[in-house]
C-alpha positions as CSV (number, residue, x, y, z in Angstrom):
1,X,97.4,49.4,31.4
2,X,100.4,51.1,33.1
3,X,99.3,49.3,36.5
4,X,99.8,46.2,34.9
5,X,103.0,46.7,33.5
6,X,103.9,48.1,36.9
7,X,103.0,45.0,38.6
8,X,104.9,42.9,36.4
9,X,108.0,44.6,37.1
10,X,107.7,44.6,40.6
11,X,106.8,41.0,40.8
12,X,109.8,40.0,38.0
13,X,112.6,37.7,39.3
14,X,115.9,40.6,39.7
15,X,118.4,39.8,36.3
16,X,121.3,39.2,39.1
17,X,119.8,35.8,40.2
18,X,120.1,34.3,36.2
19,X,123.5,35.2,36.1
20,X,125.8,32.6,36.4
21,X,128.4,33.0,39.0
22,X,131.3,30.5,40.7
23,X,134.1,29.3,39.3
24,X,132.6,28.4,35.8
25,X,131.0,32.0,35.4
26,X,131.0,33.5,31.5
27,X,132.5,37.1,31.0
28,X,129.8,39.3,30.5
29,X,131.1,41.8,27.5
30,X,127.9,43.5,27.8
31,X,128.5,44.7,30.9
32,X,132.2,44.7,31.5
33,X,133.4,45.0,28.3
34,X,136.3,43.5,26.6
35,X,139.0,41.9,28.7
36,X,142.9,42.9,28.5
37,X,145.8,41.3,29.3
38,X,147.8,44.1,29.7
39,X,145.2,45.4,32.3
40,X,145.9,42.1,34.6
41,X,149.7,41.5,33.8
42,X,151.7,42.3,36.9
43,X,155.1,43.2,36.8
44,X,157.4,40.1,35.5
45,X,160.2,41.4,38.2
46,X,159.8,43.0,41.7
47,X,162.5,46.1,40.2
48,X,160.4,46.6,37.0
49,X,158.7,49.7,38.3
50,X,161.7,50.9,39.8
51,X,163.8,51.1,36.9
52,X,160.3,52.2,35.1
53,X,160.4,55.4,37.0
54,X,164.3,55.7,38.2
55,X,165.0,58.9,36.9
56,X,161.9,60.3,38.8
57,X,162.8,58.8,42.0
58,X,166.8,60.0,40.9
59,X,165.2,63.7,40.6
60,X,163.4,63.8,43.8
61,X,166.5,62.0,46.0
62,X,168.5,65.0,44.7
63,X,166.7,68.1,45.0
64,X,165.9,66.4,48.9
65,X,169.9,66.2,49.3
66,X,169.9,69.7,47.5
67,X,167.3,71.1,50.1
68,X,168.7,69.6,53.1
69,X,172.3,71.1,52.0
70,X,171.4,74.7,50.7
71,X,168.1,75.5,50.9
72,X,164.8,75.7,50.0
73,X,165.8,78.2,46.8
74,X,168.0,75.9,44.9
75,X,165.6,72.8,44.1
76,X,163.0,75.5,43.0
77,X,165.6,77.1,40.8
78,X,166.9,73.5,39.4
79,X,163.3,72.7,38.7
80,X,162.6,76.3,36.9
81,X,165.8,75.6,35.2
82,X,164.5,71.7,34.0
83,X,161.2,72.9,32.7
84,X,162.7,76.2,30.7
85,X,164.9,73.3,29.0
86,X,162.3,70.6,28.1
87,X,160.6,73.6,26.1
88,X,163.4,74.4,24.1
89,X,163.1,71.7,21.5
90,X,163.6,71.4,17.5
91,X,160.9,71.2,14.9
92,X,158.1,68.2,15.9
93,X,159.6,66.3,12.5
94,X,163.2,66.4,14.0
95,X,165.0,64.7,16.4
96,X,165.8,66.3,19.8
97,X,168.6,65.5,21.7
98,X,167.5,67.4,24.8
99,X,171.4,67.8,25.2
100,X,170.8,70.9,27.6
101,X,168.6,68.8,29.9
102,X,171.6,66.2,30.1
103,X,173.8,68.9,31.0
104,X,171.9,69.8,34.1
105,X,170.9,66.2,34.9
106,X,174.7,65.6,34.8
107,X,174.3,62.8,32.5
108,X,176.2,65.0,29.1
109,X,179.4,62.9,29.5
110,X,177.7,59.7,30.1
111,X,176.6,57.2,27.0
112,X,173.8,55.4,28.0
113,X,171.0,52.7,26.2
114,X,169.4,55.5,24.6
115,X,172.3,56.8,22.6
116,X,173.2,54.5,20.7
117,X,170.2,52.4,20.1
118,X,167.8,55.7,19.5
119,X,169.7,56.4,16.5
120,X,166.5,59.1,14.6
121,X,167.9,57.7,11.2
122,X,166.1,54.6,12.0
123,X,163.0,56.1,13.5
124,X,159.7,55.2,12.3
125,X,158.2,58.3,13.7
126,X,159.5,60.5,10.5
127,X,156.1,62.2,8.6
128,X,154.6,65.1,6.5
129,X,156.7,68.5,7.6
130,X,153.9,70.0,7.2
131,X,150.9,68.4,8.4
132,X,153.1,68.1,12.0
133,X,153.9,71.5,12.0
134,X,150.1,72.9,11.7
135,X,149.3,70.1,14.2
136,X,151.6,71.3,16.4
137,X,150.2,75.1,16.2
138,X,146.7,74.1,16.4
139,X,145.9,74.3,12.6
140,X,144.6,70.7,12.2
């Protein structure tokens, strides 16, 4: 009974050949799932992705001029300094300024999009004190 199925299968027509394919081909959901948009949207202008990651790009022109002008120690130092200040933040249900990583960026006297437009009075991000702490500590 087995060499029959066997020689059913072998002598089957492959599933590929059924499949429609050119210009008027049906997405298959079973086997590619849904389709985005967001996955085939390109950028709407060629400077999208540089403004998208322009503080990055700021970051790594400096600590190159930095290097170039004193040294291998003084990047390493800025960027020890950079990460000791992202941890320091407030409680997860309040707003943080990140004020001391302005400072070092050099950006504390500047007012930018973010500061007056990000007002945390108006953010829709405010929930249970609680329930974020113990998230936060690994309690949930």
């Amino acid at each position: 009974n087995s060499r029959g199925a066997a020689s059913l299968l072998k002598d089957s027509i492959p599933i590929t050949e059924f499949s429609a394919s050119g210009p008027f081909e049906g997405h298959d959901l079973l086997r590619r799932g849904f389709t985005s948009v967001k996955n085939e949207l390109l950028p709407s202008h060629p400077l999208e992705l540089s403004e998208k990651n322009f503080q990055l790009n700021q970051d790594k022109t400096n600590f190159a001029t930095l290097r170039n002008i004193q040294g291998l120690h003084a990047p390493l130092k800025l960027q020890m300094e950079f990460r000791a200040v992202k941890q320091v933040q407030r409680l997860p249900f309040l707003h943080s300024s990140n004020i001391a990583l302005d400072t070092l960026r050099g950006n504390g006297e500047c007012i930018g999009f973010e500061d007056i437009l990000n007002d945390p009075s108006q953010s829709e991000v405010m929930g249970e004190p609680h329930m974020m702490m113990e998230y936060k500590l690994g309690l949930l």
